[in-house]
VEXBA-468655 format. One record per residue: residue in three letters; x, y, z of N, C-alpha, C, CB in turn. Coordinates in steps of 0.2 Angstrom, whole numbers, plus 5000, padded with zeros to 4 digits. Each point is the difference from the previous one (the first is absolute). Glycine has a CB too. Layout:
ALAXYZXYZXYZXYZ...
END
This chain:
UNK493449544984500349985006500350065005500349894994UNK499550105011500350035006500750015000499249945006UNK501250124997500750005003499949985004500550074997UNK500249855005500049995004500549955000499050055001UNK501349935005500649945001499749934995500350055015UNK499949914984499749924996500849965006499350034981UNK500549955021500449935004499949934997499950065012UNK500449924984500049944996500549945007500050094985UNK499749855014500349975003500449934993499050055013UNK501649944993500449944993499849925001501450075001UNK498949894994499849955003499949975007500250014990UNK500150005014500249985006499450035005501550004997UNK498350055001499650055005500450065002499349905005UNK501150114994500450065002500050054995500749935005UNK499250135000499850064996500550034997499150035007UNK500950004986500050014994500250104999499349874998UNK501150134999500250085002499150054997501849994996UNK498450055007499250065000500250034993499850065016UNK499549944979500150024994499450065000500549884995UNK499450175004499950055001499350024995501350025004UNK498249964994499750024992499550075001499849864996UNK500450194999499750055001499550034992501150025011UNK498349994993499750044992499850055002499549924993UNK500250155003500150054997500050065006499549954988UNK499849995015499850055007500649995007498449984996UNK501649955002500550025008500650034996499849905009UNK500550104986500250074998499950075004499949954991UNK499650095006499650045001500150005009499249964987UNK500650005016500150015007500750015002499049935002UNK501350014996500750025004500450064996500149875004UNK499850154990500150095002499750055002500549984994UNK499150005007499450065005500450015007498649944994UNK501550005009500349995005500650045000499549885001UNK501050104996500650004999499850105000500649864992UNK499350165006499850064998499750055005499749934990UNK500150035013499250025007500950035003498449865003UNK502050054998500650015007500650064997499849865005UNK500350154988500450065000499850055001500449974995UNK498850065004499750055002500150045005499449954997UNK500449995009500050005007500850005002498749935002UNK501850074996500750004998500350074998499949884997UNK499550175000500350064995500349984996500250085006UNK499749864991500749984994499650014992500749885009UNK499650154987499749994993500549944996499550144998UNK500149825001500549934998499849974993500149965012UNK500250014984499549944996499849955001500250034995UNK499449925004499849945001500049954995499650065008UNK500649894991499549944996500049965004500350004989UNK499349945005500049965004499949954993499650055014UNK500849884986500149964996499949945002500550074996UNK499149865000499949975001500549935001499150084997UNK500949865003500649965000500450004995499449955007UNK500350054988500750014992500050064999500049904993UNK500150165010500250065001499550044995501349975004UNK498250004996499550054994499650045005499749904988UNK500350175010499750055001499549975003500450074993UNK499149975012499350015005499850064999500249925009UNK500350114993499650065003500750075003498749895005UNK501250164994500450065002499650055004500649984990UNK500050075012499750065002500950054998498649955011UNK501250104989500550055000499650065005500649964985UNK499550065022499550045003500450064999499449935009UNK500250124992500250074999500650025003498950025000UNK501450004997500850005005500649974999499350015008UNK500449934987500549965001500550034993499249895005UNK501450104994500450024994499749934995501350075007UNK498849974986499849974993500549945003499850114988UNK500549875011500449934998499949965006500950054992UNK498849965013500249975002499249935000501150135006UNK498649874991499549964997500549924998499050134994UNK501449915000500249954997500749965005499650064987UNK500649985018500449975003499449955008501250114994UNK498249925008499649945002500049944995499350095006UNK500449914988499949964997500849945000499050094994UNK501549935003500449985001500049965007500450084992UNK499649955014500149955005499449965002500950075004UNK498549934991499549955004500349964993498750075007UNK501449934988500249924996500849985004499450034984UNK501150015017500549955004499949965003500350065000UNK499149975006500149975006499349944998500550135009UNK499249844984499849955001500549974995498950025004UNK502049994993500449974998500349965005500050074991UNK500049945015500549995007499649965005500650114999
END
């Protein structure tokens, strides 16, 4: 399956909150992206990216970035699908 929005509709017909589904490759893209735009930024960062129950996809740590700072990405991609 594609990344991509899913708009579920309720019984009424009324749209339904946006649920997000991602596999390995749109991973794969959206930190390429992510990546592409800290580049173009001079930034060395880390990235993940995690899926809706916060299981791992996909990382990068770019050149530059400090060691730890991987496990503190990670950290805020599972938060931010606790919230």
């Amino acid at each position: 399956m594609d990344a991509g929005a899913i708009i579920e509709l309720n019984d009424r017909g009324a749209r339904a909150p946006i649920r997000l589904r991602l596999n390995a490759d749109a991973a794969v893209r959206l930190t390429d992206a992510a990546r592409r735009f800290a580049q173009d930024r001079k930034l060395a960062v880390s990235i993940v990216v995690v899926d809706v129950a916060g299981h791992f996809l996909n990382g990068v740590r770019m050149d530059g970035a400090p060691f730890g700072t991987f496990d503190v990405a990670r950290g805020k991609a599972i938060a931010s699908v606790a919230t």
